[in-house]
RODRENRO-61720 format. One record per residue: residue in three letters; z, x, y of N, C-alpha, C in turn. Coordinates in steps of 0.05 Angstrom, whole numbers, padded with zeros to 5 digits, always signed. Last residue first. Layout:
<nodes>
AlaZXYZXYZXY ...
</nodes>
This chain:
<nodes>
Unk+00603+00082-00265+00618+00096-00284+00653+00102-00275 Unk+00597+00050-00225+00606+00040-00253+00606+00057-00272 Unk+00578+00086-00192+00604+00072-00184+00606+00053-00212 Unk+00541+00114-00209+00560+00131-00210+00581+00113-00200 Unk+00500+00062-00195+00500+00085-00228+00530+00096-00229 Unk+00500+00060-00154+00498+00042-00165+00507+00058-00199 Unk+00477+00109-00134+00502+00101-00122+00508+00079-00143 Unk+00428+00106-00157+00445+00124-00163+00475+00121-00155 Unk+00403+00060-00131+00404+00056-00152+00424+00069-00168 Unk+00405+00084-00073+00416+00064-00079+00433+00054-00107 Unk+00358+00116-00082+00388+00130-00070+00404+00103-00079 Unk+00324+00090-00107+00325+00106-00114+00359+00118-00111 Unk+00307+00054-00054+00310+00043-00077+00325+00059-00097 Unk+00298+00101-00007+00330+00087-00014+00330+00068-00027 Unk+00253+00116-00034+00275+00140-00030+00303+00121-00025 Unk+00219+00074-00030+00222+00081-00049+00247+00105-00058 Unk+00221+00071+00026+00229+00047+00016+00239+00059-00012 Unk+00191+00116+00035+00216+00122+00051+00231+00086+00036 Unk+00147+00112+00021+00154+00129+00009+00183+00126+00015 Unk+00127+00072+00060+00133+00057+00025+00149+00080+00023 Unk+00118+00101+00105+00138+00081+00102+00149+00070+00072 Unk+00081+00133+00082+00099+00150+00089+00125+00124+00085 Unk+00033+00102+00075+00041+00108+00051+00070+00129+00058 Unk+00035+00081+00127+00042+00065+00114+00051+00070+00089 Unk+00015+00130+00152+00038+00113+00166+00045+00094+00139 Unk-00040+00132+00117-00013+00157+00120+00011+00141+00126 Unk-00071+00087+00148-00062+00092+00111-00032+00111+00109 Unk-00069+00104+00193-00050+00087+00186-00036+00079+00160 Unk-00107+00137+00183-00081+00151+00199-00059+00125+00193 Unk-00159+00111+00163-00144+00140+00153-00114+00145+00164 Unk-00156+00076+00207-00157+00070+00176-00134+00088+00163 Unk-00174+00108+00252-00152+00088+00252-00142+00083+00218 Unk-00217+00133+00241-00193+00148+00240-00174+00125+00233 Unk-00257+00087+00223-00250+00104+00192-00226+00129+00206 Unk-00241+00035+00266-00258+00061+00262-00249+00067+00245 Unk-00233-00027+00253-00223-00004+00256-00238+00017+00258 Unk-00276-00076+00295-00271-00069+00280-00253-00045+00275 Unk-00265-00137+00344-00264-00114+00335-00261-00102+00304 Unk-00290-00192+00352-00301-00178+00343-00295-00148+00338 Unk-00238-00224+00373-00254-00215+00390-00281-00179+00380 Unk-00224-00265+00327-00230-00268+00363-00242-00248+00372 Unk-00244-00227+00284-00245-00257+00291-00257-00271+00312 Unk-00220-00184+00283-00247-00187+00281-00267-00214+00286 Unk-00163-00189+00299-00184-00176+00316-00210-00177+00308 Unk-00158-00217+00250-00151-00232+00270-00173-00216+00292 Unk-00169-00173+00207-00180-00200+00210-00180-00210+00234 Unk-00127-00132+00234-00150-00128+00224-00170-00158+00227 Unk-00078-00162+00219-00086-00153+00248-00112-00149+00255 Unk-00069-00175+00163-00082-00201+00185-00081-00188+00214 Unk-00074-00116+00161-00092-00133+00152-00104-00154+00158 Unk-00022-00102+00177-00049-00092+00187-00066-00098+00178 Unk+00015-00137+00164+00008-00140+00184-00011-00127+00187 Unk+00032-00115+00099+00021-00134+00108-00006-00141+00139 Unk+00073-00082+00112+00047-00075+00119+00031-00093+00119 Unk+00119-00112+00091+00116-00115+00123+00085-00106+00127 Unk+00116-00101+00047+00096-00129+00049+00098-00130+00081 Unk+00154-00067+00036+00134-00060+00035+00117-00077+00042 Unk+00206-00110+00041+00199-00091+00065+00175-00079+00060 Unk+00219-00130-00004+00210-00148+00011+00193-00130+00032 Unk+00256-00099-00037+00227-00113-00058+00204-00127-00036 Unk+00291-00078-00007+00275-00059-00022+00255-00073-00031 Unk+00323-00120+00002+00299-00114+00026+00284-00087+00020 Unk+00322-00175-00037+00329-00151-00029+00314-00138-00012 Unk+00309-00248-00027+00302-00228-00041+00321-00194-00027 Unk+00327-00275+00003+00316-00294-00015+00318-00276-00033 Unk+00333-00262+00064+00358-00280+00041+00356-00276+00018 Unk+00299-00240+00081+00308-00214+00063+00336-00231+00053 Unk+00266-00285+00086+00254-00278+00068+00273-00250+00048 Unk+00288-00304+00132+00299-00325+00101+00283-00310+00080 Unk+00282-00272+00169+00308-00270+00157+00319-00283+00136 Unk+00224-00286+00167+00226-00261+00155+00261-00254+00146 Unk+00221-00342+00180+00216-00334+00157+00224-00306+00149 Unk+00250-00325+00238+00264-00353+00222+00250-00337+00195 Unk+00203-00293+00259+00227-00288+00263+00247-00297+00238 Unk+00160-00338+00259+00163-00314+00249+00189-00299+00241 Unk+00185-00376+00285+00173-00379+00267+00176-00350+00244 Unk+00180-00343+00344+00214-00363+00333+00210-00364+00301 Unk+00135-00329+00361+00147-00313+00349+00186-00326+00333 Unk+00106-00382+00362+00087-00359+00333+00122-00341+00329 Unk+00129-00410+00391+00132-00421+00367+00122-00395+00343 Unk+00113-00379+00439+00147-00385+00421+00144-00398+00400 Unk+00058-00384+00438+00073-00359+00439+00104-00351+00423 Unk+00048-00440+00448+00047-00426+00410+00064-00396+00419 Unk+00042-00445+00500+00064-00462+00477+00062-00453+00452 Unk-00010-00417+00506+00022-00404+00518+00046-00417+00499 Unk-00040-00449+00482-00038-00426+00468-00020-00417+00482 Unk-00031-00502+00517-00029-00500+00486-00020-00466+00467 Unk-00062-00479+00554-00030-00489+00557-00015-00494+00524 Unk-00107-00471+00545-00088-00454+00558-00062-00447+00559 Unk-00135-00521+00533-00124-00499+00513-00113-00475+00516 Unk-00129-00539+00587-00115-00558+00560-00111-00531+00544 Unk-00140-00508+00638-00137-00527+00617-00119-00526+00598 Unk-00114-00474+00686-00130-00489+00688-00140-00512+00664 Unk-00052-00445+00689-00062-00451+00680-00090-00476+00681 Unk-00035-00413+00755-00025-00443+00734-00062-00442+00719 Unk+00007-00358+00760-00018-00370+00759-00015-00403+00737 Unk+00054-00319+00782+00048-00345+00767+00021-00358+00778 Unk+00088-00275+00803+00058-00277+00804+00045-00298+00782 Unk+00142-00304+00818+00131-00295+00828+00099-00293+00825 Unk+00156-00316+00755+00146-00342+00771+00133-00334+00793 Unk+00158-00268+00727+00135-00279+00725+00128-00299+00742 Unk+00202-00239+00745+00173-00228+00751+00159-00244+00746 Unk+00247-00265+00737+00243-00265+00762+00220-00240+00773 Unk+00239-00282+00686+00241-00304+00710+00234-00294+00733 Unk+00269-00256+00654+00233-00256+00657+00221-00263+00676 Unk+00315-00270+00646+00312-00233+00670+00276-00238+00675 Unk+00320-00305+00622+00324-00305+00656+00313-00272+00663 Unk+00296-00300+00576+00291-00320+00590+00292-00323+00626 Unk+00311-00245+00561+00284-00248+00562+00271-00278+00585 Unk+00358-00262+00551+00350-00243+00570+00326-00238+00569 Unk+00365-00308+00513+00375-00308+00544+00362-00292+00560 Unk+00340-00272+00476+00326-00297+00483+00337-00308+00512 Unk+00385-00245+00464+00360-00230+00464+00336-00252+00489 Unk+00429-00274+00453+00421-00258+00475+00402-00244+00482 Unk+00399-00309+00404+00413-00315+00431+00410-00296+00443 Unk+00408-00265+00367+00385-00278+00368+00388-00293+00393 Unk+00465-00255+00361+00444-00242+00368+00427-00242+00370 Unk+00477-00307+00345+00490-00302+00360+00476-00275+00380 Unk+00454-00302+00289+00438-00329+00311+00455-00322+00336 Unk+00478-00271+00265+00454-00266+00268+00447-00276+00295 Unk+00541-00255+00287+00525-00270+00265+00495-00273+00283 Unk+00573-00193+00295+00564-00222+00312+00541-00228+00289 Unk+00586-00143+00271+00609-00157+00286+00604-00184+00295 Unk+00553-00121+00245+00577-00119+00225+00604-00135+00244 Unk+00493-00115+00271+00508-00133+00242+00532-00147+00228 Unk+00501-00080+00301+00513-00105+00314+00510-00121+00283 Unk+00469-00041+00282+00500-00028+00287+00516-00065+00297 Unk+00420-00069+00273+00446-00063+00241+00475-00054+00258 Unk+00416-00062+00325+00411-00097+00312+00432-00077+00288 Unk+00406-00016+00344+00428-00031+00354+00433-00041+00340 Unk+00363-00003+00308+00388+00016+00299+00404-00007+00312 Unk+00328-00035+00329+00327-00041+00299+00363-00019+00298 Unk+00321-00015+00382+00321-00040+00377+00337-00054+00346 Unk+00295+00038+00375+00323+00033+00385+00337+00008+00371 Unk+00245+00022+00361+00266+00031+00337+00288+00040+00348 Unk+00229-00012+00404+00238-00025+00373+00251-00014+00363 Unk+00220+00033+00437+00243+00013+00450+00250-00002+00428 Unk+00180+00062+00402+00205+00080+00407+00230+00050+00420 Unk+00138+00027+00406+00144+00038+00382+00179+00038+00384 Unk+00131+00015+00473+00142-00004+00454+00148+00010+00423 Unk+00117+00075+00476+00138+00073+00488+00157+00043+00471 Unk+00062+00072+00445+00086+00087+00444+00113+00085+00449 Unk+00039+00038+00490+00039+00026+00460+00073+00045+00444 Unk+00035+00068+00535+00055+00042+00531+00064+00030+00501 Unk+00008+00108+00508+00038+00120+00514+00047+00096+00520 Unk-00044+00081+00508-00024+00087+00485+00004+00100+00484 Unk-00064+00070+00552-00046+00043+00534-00029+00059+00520 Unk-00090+00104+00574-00062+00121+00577-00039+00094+00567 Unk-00125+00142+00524-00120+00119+00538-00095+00120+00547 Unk-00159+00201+00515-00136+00175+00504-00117+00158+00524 Unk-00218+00229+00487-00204+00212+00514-00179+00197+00502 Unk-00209+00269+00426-00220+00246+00445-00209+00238+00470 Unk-00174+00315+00425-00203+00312+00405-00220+00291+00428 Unk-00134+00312+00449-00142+00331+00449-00179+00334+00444 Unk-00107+00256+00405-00108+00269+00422-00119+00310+00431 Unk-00108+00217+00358-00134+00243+00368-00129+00253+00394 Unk-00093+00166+00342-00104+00173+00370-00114+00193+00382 Unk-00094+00174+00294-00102+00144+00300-00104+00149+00330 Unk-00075+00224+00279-00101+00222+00271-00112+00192+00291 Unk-00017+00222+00293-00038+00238+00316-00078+00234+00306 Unk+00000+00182+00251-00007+00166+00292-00027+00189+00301 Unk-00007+00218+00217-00021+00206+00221-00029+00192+00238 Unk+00031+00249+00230+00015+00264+00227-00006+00247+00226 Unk+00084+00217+00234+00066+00225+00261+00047+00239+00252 Unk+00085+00215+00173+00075+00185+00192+00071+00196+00210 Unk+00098+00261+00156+00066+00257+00145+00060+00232+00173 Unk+00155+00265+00176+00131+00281+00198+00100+00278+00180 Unk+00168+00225+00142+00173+00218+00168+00149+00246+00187 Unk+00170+00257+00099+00154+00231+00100+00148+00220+00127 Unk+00210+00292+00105+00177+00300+00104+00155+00274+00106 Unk+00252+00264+00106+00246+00283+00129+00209+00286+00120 Unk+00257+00248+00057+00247+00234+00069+00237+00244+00100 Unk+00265+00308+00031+00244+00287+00020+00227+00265+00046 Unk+00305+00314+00058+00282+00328+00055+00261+00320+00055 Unk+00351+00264+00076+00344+00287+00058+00316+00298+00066 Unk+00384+00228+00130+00365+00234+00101+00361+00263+00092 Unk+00446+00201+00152+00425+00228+00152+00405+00223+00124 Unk+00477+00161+00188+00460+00164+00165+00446+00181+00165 Unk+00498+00164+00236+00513+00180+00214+00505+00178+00181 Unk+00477+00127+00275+00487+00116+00257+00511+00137+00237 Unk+00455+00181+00309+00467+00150+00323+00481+00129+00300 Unk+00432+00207+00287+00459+00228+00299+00470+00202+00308 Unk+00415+00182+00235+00435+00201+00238+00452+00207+00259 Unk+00375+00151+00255+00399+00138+00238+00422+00155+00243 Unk+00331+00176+00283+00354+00164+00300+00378+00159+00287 Unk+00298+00182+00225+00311+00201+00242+00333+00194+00263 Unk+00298+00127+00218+00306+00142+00194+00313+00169+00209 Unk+00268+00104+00261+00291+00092+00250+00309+00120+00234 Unk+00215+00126+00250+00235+00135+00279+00260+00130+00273 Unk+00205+00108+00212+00204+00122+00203+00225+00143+00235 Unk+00192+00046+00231+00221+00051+00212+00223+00084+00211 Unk+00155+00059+00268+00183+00050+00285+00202+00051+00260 Unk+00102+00061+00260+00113+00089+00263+00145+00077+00267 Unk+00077+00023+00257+00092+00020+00238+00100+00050+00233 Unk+00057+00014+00321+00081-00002+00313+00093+00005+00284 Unk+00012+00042+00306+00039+00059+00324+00067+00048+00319 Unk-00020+00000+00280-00012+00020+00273+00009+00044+00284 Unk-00022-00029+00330+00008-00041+00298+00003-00013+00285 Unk-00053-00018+00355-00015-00018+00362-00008-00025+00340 Unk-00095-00012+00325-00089+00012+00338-00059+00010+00351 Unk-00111-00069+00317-00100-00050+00294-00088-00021+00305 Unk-00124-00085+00367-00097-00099+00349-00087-00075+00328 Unk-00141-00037+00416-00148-00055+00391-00126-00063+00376 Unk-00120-00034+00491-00118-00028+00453-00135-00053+00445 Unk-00106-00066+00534-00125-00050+00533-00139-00032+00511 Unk-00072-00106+00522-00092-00115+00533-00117-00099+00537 Unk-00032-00082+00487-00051-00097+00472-00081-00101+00492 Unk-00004-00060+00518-00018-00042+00512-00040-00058+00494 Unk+00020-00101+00546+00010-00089+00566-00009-00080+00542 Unk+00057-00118+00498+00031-00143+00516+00018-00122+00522 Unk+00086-00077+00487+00058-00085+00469+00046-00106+00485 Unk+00121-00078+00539+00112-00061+00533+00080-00068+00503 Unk+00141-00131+00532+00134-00127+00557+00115-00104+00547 Unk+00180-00119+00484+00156-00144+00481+00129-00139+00494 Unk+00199-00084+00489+00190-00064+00470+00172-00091+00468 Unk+00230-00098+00527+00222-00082+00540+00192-00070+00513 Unk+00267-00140+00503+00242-00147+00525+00222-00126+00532 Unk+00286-00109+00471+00270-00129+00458+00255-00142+00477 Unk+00328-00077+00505+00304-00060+00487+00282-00089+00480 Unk+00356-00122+00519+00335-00110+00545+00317-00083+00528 Unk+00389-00129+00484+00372-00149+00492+00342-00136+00512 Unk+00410-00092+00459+00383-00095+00452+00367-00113+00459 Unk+00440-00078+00511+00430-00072+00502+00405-00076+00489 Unk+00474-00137+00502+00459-00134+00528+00439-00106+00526 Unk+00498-00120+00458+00477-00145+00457+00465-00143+00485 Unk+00533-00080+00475+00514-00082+00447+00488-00104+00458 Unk+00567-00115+00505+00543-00086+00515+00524-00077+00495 Unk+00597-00145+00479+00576-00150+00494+00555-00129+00513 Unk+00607-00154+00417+00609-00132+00429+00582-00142+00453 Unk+00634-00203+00398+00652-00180+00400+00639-00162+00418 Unk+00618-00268+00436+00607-00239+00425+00627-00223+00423 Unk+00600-00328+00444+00625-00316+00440+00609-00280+00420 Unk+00552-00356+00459+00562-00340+00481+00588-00313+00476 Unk+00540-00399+00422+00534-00378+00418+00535-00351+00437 Unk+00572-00442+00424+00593-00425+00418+00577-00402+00415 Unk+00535-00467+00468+00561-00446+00482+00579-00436+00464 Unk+00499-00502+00424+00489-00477+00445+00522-00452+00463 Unk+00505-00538+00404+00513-00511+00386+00510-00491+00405 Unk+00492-00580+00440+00518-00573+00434+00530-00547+00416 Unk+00435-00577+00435+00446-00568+00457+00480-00562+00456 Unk+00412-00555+00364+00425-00578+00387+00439-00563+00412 Unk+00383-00530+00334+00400-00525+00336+00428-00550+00347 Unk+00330-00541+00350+00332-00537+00318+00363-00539+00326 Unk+00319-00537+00405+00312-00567+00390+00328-00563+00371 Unk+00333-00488+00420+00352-00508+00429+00345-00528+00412 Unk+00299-00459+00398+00327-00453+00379+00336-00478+00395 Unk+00253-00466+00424+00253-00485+00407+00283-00476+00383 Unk+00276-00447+00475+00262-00480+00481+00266-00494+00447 Unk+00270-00400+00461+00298-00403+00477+00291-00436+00471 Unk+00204-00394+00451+00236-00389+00438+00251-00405+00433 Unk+00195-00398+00509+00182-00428+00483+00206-00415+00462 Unk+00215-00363+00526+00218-00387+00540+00217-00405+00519 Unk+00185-00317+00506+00212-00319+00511+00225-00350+00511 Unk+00138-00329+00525+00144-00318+00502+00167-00331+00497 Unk+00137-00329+00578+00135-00356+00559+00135-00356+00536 Unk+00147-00282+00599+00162-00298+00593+00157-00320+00583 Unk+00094-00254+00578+00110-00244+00565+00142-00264+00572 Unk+00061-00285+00601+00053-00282+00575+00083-00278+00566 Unk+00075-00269+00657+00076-00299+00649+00077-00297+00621 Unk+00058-00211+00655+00092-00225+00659+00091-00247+00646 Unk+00000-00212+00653+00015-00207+00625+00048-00209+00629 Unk-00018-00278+00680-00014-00246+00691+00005-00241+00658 Unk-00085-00306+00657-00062-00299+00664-00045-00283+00665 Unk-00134-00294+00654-00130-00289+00675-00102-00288+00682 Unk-00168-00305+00600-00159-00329+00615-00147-00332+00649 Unk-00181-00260+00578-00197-00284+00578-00194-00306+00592 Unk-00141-00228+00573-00155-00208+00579-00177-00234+00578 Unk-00080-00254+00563-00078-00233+00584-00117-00223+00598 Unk-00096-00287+00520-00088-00296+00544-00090-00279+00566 Unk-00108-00247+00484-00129-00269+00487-00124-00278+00515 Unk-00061-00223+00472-00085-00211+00480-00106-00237+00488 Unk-00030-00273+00459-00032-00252+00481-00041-00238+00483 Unk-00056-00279+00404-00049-00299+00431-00053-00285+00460 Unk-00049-00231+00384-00075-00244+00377-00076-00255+00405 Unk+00012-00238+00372-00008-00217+00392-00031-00220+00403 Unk+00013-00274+00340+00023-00277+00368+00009-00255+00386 Unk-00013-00270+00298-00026-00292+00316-00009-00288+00345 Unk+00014-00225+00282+00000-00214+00285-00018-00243+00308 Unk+00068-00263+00274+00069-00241+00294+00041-00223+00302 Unk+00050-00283+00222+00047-00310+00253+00055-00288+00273 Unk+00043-00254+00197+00024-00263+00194+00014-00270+00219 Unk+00096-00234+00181+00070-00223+00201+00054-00232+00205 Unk+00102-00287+00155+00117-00280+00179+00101-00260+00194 Unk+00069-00283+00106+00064-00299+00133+00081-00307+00155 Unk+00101-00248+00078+00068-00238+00096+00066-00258+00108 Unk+00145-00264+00072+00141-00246+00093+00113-00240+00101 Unk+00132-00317+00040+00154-00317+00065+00134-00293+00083 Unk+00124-00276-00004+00102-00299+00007+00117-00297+00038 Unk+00161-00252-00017+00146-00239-00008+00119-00255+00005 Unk+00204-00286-00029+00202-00276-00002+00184-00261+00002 Unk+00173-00322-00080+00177-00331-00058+00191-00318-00024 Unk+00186-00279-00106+00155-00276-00104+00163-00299-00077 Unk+00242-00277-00113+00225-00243-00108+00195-00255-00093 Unk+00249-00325-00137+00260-00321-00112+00238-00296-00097 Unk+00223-00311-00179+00219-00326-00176+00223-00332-00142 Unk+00260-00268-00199+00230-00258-00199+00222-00276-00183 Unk+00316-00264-00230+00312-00267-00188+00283-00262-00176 Unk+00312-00254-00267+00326-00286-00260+00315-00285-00233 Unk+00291-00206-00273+00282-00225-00290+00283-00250-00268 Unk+00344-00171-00247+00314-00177-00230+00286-00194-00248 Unk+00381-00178-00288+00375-00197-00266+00350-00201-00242 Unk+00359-00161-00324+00363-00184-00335+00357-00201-00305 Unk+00364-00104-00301+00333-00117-00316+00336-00139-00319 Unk+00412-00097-00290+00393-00098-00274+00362-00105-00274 Unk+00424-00099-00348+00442-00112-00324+00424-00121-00308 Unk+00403-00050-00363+00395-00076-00381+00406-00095-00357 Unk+00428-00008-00334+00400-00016-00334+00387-00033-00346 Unk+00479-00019-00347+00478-00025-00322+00443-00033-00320 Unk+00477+00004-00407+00486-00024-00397+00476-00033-00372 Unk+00456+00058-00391+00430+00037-00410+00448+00009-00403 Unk+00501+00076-00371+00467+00080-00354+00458+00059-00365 Unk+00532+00071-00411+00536+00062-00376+00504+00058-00359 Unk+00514+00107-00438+00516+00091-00452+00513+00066-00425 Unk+00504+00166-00410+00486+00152-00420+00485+00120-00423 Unk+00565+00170-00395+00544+00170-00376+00525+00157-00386 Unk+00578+00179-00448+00599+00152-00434+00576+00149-00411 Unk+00558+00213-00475+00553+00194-00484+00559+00165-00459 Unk+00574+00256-00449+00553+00251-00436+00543+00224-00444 Unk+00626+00258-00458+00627+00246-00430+00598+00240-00423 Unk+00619+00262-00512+00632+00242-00504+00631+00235-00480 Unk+00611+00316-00514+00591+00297-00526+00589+00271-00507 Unk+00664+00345-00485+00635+00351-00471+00612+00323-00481 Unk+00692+00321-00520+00699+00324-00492+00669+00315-00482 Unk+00696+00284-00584+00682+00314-00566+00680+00315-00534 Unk+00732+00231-00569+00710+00245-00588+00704+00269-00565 Unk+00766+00191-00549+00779+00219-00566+00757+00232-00584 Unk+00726+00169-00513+00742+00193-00502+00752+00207-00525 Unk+00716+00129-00538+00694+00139-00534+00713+00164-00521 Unk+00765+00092-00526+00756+00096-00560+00737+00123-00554 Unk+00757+00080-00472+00779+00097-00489+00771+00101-00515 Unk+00712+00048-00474+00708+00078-00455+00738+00091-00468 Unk+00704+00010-00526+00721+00014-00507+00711+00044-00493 Unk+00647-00011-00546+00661+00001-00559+00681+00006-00533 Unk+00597-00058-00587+00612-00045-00567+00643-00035-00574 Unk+00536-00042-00630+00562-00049-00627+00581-00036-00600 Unk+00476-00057-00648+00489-00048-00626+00512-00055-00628 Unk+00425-00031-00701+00456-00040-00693+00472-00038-00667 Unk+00397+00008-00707+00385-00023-00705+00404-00036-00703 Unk+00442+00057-00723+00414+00054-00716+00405+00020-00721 Unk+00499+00069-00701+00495+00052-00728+00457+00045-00710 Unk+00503+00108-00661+00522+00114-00692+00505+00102-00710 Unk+00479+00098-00622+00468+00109-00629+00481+00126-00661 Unk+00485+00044-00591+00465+00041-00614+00465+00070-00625 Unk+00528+00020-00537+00525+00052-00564+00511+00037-00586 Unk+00554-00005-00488+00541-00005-00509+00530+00028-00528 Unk+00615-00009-00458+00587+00005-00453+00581-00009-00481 Unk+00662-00043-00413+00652-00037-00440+00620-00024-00434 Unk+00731-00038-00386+00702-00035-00382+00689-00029-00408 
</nodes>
């Protein structure tokens, strides 16, 4: 292993063996060997987040217009559920459906039964029925919410993450991030005021989808390490497909026009789309450089609701989501940090 040392021969860098650097002053020497390690690794990591800038800017593109197309999907289904008449089941299996419809095109019907082979099938039946439930659940609350008022609850779900990690993963955080995590409910309580104002009883649905995602997100990493993506992307989509089935055909309404039918057929395409860019976006790039751009979404949520259907945020919503979001960066920035150190002390 070699370090660098500029600090014998000044404007001179010469390398030097970690054994050469030992028969000098115990104490000097070990802090030199720390230092020297530090400045290699951190030139290392400079060179390469140089080379990888290019890629960096292309997933952060990627990802805002992956929310982009999840904020049109909502958009959709709010539109559908509260203008057109159709029942929010239907919404929520044609979701599903157009999916399931367009992994079969991309894929081919013959790729389709090796995606059945699962190590862990309670796992996946699991988050299958969290991902319907946490879908089922934001239709409902959209229909009676403003866009920005569920995505802002919605970006309470990493910071749920970070607490659940532990007793369900055996990832524990520190202090630090513990505190970041009670600024984010300090701000959901600003974005709904309870006590202060009337509160809708959307928002315990809205809630409820928060909490069924950040289940959703712990399963998905605990199922990382045994079934390939698209394998878990499958069951999700199976069970959405058939379990949907047997609420929506029941209170099925048929569609009266053209642009009815059109905007149900974007449902699967907004969220398959989405979906597809955001896993080519944490390809492309690290999910420390990519994941703050998830906020993204409250922006084109913002627009979109002002769009279609003229809403604006009130200055709480603003204020309380600002918090949610500067709590989530904080918590991005704590395992850039934790990472980096791990990174540090394993090359020494």
């Amino acid at each position: 292993m070699w370090c660098i040392s500029a600090k014998r021969h000044p404007g001179v860098i010469s390398s030097r063996t970690i054994g050469e650097l030992l028969y000098e002053n115990s104490a000097t020497g070990s802090r030199r060997i720390a230092a020297n390690c530090e400045v290699m690794l951190s030139i290392k990591l400079t060179q390469r987040a140089i080379a990888a800038l290019p890629d960096r800017i292309k997933a952060i593109g990627l990802m805002c217009l992956a929310v982009t197309l999840f904020s049109c999907l909502d958009t959709t289904a709010k539109f559908l559920i509260t203008h057109t008449g159709v029942p929010t089941a239907q919404v929520v299996w044609l979701r599903f459906v157009g999916q399931f419809l367009m992994m079969v095109a991309i894929l081919g019907p013959a790729r389709i039964p090796s995606l059945f082979r699962t190590q862990k099938l309670g796992l996946q039946t699991i988050r299958s029925c969290l991902m319907v439930a946490t879908t089922a659940c934001n239709f409902i609350a959209v229909k009676y919410l403003r866009l920005d008022q569920t995505v802002s609850i919605a970006f309470l779900a990493p910071l749920v993450v970070a607490c659940l990690a532990g007793p369900l993963l055996g990832e524990y955080i520190g202090w630090r991030r513990a505190l970041a995590v009670v600024a984010g409910f300090v701000g959901i309580l600003i974005v709904v005021r309870p006590g202060v104002t009337d509160v809708h009883w959307a928002f315990a649905v809205s809630f409820l989808s928060m909490l069924c995602y950040a289940l959703f997100m712990i399963v998905t990493r605990r199922l990382s390490t045994f079934d390939p993506p698209l394998v878990t992307l499958f069951y999700a989509l199976i069970a959405g497909t058939i379990g949907g089935s047997f609420i929506a055909i029941p209170s099925w309404v048929w569609p009266t026009d053209g642009w009815t039918w059109l905007m149900l057929a974007s449902l699967g395409a907004f969220g398959g789309l989405g979906h597809y860019l955001l896993i080519f976006a944490y390809r492309l790039a690290p999910a420390s450089s990519v994941s703050p751009f998830l906020y993204f979404q409250l922006l084109s949520m913002v627009g979109l609701g002002f769009l279609v259907f003229g809403d604006l945020p009130d200055h709480w919503t603003l204020a309380g989501s600002c918090i949610v979001i500067a709590s989530g960066l904080y918590l991005v920035h704590r395992e850039r940090v934790t990472s980096r150190t791990e990174r540090i002390l394993a090359a020494q």
